[in-house]
C-alpha positions as CSV (number, residue, x, y, z in Angstrom):
1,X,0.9,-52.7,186.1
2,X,-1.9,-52.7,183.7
3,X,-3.5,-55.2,181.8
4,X,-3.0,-56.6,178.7
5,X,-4.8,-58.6,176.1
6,X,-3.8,-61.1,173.6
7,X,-4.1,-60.1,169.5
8,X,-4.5,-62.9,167.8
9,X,-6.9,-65.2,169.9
10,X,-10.4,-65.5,168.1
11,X,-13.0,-63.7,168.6
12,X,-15.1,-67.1,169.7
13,X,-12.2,-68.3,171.9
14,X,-13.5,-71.2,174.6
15,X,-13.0,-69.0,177.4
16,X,-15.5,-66.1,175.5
17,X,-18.3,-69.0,174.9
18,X,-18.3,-69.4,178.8
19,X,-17.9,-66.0,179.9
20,X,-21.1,-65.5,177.6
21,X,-22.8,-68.5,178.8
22,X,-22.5,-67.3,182.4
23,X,-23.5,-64.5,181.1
24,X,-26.7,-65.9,179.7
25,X,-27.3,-67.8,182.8
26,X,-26.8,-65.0,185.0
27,X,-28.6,-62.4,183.7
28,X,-31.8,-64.8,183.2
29,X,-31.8,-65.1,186.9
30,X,-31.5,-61.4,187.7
31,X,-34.6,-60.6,185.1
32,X,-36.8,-63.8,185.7
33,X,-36.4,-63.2,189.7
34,X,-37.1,-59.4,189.3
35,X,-40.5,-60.4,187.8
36,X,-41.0,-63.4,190.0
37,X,-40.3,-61.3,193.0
38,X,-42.8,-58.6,192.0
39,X,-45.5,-61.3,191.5
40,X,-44.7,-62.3,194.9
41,X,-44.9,-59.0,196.5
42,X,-48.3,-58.4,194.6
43,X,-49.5,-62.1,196.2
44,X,-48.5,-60.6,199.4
45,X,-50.2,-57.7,199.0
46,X,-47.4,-55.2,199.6
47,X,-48.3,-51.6,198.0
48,X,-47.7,-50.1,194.3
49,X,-44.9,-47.9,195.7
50,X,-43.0,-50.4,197.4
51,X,-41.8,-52.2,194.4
52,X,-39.3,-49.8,193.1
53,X,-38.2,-50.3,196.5
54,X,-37.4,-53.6,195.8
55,X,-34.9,-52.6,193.0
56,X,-33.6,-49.8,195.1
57,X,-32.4,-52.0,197.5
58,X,-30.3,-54.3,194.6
59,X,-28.7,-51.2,193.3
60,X,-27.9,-50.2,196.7
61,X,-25.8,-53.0,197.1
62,X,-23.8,-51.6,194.0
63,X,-23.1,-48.1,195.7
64,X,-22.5,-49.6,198.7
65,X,-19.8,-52.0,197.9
66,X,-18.5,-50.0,194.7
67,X,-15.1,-49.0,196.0
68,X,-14.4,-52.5,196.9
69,X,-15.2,-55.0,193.7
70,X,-13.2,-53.2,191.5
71,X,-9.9,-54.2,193.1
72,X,-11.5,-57.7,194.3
73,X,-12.2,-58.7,190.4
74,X,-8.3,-57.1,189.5
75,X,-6.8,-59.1,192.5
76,X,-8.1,-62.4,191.7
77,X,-8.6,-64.5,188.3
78,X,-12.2,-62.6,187.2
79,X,-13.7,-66.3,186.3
80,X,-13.0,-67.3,189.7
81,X,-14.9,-64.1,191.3
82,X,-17.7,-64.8,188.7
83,X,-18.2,-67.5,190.2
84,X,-18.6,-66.8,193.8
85,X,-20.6,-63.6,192.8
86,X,-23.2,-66.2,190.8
87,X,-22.7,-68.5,194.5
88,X,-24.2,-65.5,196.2
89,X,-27.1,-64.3,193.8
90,X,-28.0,-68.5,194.0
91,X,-28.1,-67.5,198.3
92,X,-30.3,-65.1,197.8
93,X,-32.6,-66.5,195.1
94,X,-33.0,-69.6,197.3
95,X,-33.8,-67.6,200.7
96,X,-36.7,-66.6,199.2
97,X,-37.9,-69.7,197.9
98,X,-37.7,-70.6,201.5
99,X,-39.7,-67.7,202.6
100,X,-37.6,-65.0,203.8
101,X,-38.1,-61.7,203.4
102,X,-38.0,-61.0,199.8
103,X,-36.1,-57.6,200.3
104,X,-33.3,-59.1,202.3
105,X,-32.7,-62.1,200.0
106,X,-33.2,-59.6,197.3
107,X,-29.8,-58.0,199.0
108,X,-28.3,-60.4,199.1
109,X,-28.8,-61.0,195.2
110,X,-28.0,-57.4,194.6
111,X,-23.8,-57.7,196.8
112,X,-23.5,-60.7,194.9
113,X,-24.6,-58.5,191.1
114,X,-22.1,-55.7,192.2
115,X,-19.3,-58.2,192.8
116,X,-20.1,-59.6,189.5
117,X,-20.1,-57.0,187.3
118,X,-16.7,-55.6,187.2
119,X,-15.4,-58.9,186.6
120,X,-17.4,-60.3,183.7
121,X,-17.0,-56.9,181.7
122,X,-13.3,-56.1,183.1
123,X,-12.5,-59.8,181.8
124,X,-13.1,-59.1,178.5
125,X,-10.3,-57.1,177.8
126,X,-8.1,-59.8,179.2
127,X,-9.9,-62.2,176.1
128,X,-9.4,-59.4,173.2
129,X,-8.5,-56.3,172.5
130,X,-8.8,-53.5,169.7
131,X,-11.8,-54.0,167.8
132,X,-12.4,-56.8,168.8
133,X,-13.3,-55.4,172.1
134,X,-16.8,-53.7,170.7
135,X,-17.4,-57.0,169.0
136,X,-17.0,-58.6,172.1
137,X,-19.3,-56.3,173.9
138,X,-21.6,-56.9,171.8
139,X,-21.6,-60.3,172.5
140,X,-22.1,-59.2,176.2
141,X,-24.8,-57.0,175.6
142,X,-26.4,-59.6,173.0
143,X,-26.4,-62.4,175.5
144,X,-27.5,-60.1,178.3
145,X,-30.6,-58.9,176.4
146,X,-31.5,-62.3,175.4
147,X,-31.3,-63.0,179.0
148,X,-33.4,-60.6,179.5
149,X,-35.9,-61.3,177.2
150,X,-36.5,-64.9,178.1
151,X,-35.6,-64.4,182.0
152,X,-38.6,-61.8,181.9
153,X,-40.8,-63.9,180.2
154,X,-39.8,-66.7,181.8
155,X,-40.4,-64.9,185.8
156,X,-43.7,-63.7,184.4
157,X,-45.5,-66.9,182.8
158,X,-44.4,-69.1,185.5
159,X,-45.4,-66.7,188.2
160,X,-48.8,-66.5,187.0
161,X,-49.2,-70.1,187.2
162,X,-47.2,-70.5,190.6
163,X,-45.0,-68.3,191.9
164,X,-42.7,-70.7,194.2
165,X,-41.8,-72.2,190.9
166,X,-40.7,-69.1,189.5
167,X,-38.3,-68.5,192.3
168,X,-37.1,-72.0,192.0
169,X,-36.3,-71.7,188.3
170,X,-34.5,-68.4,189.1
171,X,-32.1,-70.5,191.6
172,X,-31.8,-72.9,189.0
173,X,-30.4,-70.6,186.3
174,X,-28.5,-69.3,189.2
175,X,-26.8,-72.6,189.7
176,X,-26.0,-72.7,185.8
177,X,-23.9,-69.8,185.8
178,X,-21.8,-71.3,188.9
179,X,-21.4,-74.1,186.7
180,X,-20.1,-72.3,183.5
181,X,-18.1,-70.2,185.1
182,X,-15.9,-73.2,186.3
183,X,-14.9,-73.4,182.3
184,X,-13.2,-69.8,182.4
185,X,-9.6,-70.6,182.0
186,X,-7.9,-69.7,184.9
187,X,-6.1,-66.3,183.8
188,X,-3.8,-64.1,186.1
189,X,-4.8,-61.6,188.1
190,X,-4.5,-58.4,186.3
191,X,-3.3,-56.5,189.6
192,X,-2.4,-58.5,192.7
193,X,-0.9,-57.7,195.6
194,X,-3.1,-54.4,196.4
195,X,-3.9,-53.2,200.1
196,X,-6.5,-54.7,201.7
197,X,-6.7,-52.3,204.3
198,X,-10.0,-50.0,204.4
199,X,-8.3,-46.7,204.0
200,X,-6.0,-47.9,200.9
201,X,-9.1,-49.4,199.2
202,X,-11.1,-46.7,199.8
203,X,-8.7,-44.1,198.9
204,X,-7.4,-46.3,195.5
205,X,-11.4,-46.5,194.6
206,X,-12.1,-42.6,194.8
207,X,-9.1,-42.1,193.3
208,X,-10.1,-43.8,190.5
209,X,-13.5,-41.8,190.3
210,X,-11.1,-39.2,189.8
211,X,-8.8,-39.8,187.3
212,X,-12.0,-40.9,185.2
213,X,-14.3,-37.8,185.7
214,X,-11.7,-35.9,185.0
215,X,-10.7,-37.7,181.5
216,X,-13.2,-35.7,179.0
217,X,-14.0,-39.5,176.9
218,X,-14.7,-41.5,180.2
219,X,-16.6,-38.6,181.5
220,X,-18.8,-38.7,179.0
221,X,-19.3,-42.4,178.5
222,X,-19.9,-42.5,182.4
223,X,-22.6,-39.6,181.9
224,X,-24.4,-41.4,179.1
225,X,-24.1,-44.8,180.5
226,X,-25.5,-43.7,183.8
227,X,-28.1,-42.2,181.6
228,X,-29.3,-44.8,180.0
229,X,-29.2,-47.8,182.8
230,X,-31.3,-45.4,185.0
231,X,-33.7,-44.7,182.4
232,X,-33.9,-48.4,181.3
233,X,-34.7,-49.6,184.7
234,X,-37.0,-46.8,185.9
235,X,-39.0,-47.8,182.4
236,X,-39.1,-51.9,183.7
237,X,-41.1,-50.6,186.8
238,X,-43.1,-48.2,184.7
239,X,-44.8,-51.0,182.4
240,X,-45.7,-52.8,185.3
241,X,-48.3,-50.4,186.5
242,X,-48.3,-48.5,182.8
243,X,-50.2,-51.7,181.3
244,X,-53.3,-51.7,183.4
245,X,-53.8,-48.5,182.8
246,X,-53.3,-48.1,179.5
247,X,-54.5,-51.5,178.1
248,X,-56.4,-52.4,181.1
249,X,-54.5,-55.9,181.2
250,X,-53.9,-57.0,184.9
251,X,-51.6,-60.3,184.7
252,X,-48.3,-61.0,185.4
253,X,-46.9,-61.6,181.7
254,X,-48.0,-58.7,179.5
255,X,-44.7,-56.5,180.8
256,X,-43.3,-58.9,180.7
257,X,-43.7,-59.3,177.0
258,X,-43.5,-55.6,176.2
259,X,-39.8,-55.7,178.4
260,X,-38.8,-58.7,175.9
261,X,-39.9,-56.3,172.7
262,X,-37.4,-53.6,174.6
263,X,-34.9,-56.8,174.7
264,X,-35.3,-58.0,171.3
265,X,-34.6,-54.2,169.9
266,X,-31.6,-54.2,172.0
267,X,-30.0,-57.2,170.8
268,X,-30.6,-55.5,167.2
269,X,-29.1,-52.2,168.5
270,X,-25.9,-53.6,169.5
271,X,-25.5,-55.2,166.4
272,X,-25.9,-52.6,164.1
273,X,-23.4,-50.7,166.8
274,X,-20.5,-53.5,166.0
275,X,-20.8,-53.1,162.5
276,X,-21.4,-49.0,162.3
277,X,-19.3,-47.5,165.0
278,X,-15.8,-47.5,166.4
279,X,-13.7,-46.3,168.7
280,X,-12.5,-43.4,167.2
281,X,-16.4,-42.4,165.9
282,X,-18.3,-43.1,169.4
283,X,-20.4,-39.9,168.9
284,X,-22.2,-41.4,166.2
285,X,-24.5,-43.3,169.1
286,X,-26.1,-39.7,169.9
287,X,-28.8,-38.8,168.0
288,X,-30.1,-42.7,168.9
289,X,-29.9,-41.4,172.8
290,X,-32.1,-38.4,172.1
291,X,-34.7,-40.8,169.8
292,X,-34.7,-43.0,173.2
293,X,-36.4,-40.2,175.2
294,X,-38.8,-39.3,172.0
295,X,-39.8,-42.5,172.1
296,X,-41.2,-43.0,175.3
297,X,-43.0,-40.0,175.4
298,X,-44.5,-41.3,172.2
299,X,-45.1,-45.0,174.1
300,X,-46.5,-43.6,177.0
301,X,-49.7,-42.3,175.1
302,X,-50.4,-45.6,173.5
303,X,-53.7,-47.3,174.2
304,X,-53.2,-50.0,171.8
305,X,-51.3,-53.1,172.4
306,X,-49.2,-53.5,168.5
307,X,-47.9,-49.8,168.2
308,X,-46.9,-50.4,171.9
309,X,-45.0,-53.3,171.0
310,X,-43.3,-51.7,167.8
311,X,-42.7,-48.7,169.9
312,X,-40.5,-50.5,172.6
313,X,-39.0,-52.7,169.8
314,X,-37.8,-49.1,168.6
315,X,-36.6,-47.8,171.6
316,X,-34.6,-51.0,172.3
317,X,-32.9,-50.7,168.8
318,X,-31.9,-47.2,169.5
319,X,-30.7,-47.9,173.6
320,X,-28.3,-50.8,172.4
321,X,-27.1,-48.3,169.5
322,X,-26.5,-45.7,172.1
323,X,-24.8,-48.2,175.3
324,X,-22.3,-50.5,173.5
325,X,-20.3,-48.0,172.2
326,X,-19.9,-46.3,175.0
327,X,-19.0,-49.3,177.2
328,X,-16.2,-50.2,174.8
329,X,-15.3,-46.6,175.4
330,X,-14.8,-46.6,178.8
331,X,-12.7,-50.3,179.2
332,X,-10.8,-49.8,177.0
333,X,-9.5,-46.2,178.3
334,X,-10.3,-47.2,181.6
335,X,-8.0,-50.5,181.3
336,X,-5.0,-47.8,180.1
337,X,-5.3,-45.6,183.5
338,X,-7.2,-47.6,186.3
339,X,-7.1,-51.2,185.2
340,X,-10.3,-52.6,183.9
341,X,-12.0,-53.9,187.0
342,X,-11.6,-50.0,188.4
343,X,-13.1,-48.4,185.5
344,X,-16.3,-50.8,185.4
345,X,-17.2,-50.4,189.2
346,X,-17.1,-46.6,189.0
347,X,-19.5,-46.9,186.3
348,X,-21.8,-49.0,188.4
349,X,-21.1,-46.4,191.4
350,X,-22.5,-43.9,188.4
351,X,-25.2,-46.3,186.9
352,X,-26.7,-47.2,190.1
353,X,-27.2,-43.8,191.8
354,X,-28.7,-43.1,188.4
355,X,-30.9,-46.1,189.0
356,X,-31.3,-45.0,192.7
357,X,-32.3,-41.1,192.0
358,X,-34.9,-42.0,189.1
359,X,-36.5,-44.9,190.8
360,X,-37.0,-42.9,194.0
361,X,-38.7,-40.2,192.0
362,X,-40.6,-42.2,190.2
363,X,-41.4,-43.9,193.6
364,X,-42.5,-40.5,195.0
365,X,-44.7,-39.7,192.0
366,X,-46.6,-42.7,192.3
367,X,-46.9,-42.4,196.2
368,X,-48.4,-38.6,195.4
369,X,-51.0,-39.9,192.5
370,X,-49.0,-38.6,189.5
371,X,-51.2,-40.5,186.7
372,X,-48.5,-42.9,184.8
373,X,-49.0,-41.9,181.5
374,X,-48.3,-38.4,182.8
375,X,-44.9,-39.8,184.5
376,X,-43.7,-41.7,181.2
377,X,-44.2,-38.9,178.9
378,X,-42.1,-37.0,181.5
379,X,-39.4,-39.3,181.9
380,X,-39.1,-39.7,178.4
381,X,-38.9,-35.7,177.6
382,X,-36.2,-35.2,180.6
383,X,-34.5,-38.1,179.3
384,X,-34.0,-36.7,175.6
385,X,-32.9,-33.0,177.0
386,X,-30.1,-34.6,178.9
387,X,-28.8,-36.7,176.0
388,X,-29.0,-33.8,174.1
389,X,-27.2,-31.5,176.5
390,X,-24.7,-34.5,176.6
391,X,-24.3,-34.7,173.0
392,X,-23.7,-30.6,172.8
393,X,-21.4,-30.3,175.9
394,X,-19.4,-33.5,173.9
395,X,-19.1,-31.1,170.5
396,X,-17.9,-28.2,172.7
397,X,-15.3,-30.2,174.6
C-alpha cells in the first residue's frame, strides 16, 4: 500500500507551518549545539583531530539505525515520531549541560537526528504532492538553512561568552520542536502493520537499497545528494581550523559567520530551484554541482575576510540549486516504489557514509600535517570531478 497525498490542500496548510516550525526549531538545535560542542571540546582541551570525531559519531548513528527508521516513521503517524525523535536530541543536548561526556550525549543527539529525518521529509508527501512537492522542499530546505544560519551563529556568540549557556539554549530550542510537533495533525500511518522482527526489517530495508540503486533517477539523486551532504559537512569542520590560518582570527564566531554566508546562499539557492526547475528537468541543477567544487578551491586561497564571505555566499547559492531538486526527485519516485519513509533513510544510509568517508579523511589529513588551505583546494577539485562524472554518466544513461 503506498502513500498518497491530497491535491487541493494549500501549499501553507496548518499542518506545513508546523512541520516547518519543527523544522526551524530542530535544526537550530543540531547547528547551535554543533558549535557549542566544539567550543566545549576546545575549553577542554581535546585535540584538532578529534572534532570531526565528534560529527563522526552523529552520523554514525544514521548508518547504524538506517534500516530501522524508515519503517518506524511509515508505521506510525510521522508528527508523532517527530516528536519523540526531537524528545531524544533534548536527552542528549541536556546530558551535556550536565557534564557528560560530550561524545556520548552527542550520540545520543545523533539516534534521535536519524529517527527524525525520514519522517519530517517522508511527511511531506503526505501534505502535497506534484509540484507542489519541490515547493514544499523548498520550504524544508529554506527553514533548515535559516536554522542553520542563526543556530550557528547563535552556538558560536554565546559560546564565546559562556559555553554552559550555549548548551542550554541548544536544549531549549530542543524543547521547542517537541512542542510544535504536538500541532501536526494526526495523519495515518502510511504503512502499518509491517514486521517487527530483525530479519524482516532488515531484509525490507536492504531491499529497498535495492530497488533504488537500481532505478537509474534515484540512483542518481542518491549519488549527488550523498555528494553534496558529505562535502557540505566536511567544509563546516574545515572553516573551523581554515580561519586561523587564513585570517589569523582565533574565536569562536567567525565560522560561525562564514557557515551563515554558506546558509544565507542556500536559502537563495533553493529558491531560485522552485521557480527554475522541475521534475521532469532535474538535470538542470548540474553545472551548479560542478561550480560548488570550483568554488571552494577558489575559497580556500582567500586571505581576506569580504571575498571570503562573497565566496561562500556563492557556493551556498549554487549547493541549494544543486540539492532541492534532487530531493524532490527521490520522494517522490521513492514514495511510488518503497513508500516515502524507505526512500529517505536510504539516502541518509548514502548521505552519512559520505559524511563518514570525507570526515575521516579529512580527519587523517589533519592528524598527518596536511596544511588546510592545501586540503580545501583539494576537496573542492575532487568534489567538482565527481559532479561532473555524475553529470556525464546521467547524459549517457
Amino acid at each position: 500500500m503506498h502513500e498518497s497525498a491530497p491535491t487541493n490542500i494549500p501549499l501553507w496548510s496548518k499542518g506545513m507551518k508546523a512541520v516547518i516550525a519543527a523544522q526551524f526549531l530542530s535544526a537550530f538545535g543540531d547547528n547551535a549545539l554543533l558549535f557549542a560542542t566544539l567550543a566545549l571540546l576546545k575549553a577542554e582541551f581535546y585535540p584538532d583531530w578529534s572534532q570531526p570525531i565528534l560529527q563522526m559519531v552523529f552520523v554514525g548513528a544514521y548508518i547504524v539505525f538506517a534500516p530501522f527508521v524508515g519503517q518506524i516513521a511509515d508505521s506510525f503517524p510521522k508528527g508523532r515520531v517527530m516528536m519523540m525523535a526531537n524528545g531524544l536530541k533534548l536527552v542528549g543536548a541536556a546530558s551535556i549541560c550536565f557534564g557528560v561526556n560530550p561524545f556520548v550525549g552527542y550520540t545520543l543527539v545523533g539516534v534521535g537526528a536519524a529517527a527524525y529525518s525520514p519522517a519530517k521529509y517522508g511527511i511531506l508527501g503526505e501534505l502535497t504532492t506534484g509540484d507542489k512537492l519541490v515547493k514544499a522542499n523548498g520550504l524544508m530546505e529554506s527553514s533548515t538553512i535559516a536554522a542553520i544560519l542563526l543556530g550557528s551563529m547563535a552556538g558560536g556568540i554565546l559560546a564565546d561568552w559562556h559555553v554552559l549557556a550555549s548548551l542550554g539554549v541548544c536544549a531549549l530550542a530542543y524543547a521547542g520542536a517537541v512542542a510544535a510537533n504536538l500541532l501536526i495533525p494526526r495523519l495515518a500511518a502510511a504503512r502499518p502493520g509491517q514486521s517487527w522482527r530483525f530479519t524482516p526489517m532488515t531484509r525490507s530495508f536492504f531491499n529497498a537499497c535495492s530497488v533504488l540503486w537500481h532505478n537509474g533517477e534515484t540512483r542518481f539523486s542518491l549519488v549527488g545528494t550523498s555528494l553534496f551532504w558529505g562535502a557540505g559537512v566536511t567544509l563546516r569542520f574545515l572553516l573551523v581550523l581554515w580561519v586561523p590560518v587564513a585570517l589569523g582570527i582565533t574565536d569562536n564566531a567567525t565560522p560561525t559567520y562564514l557557515n551563515a554566508m554558506v546558509a544565507v546562499g542556500i536559502v537563495v539557492g533553493a529558491g531560485l530551484a522552485a521557480k527554475l526547475v522541475t521534475l521532469e528537468t532535474v538535470a538542470r541543477c548540474m553545472p551548479a554541482g560542478i561550480l560548488i567544487g570550483v568554488g571552494v578551491v577558489f575559497f580556500s586561497l582567500q586571505h581576506a575576510l569580504l571575498p571570503a564571505y562573497g565566496l561562500l555566499l556563492l557556493i551556498g547559492v549554487l549547493g541549494g540549486f544543486f540539492v532541492v531538486p534532487l530531493n524532490a526527485l527521490l520522494q517522490e519516485r521513492g514514495k511510488r516504489s518503497v513508500g516515502a519513509g524507505n526512500a529517505i533513510a536510504v539516502q541518509n544510509l548514502g548521505e552519512n557514509t559520505a559524511m563518514l568517508l570525507m570526515l575521516g579523511l579529512y580527519s587523517l589529513a589533519v592528524k598527518v600535517g596536511v596544511p588546510v588551505v592545501g586540503v580545501g583546494v583539494g576537496f573542492g577539485a575532487l568534489f567538482a570531478l565527481a559532479i561532473a562524472a555524475l553529470w556525464i554518466w546521467q547524459r549517457r544513461r
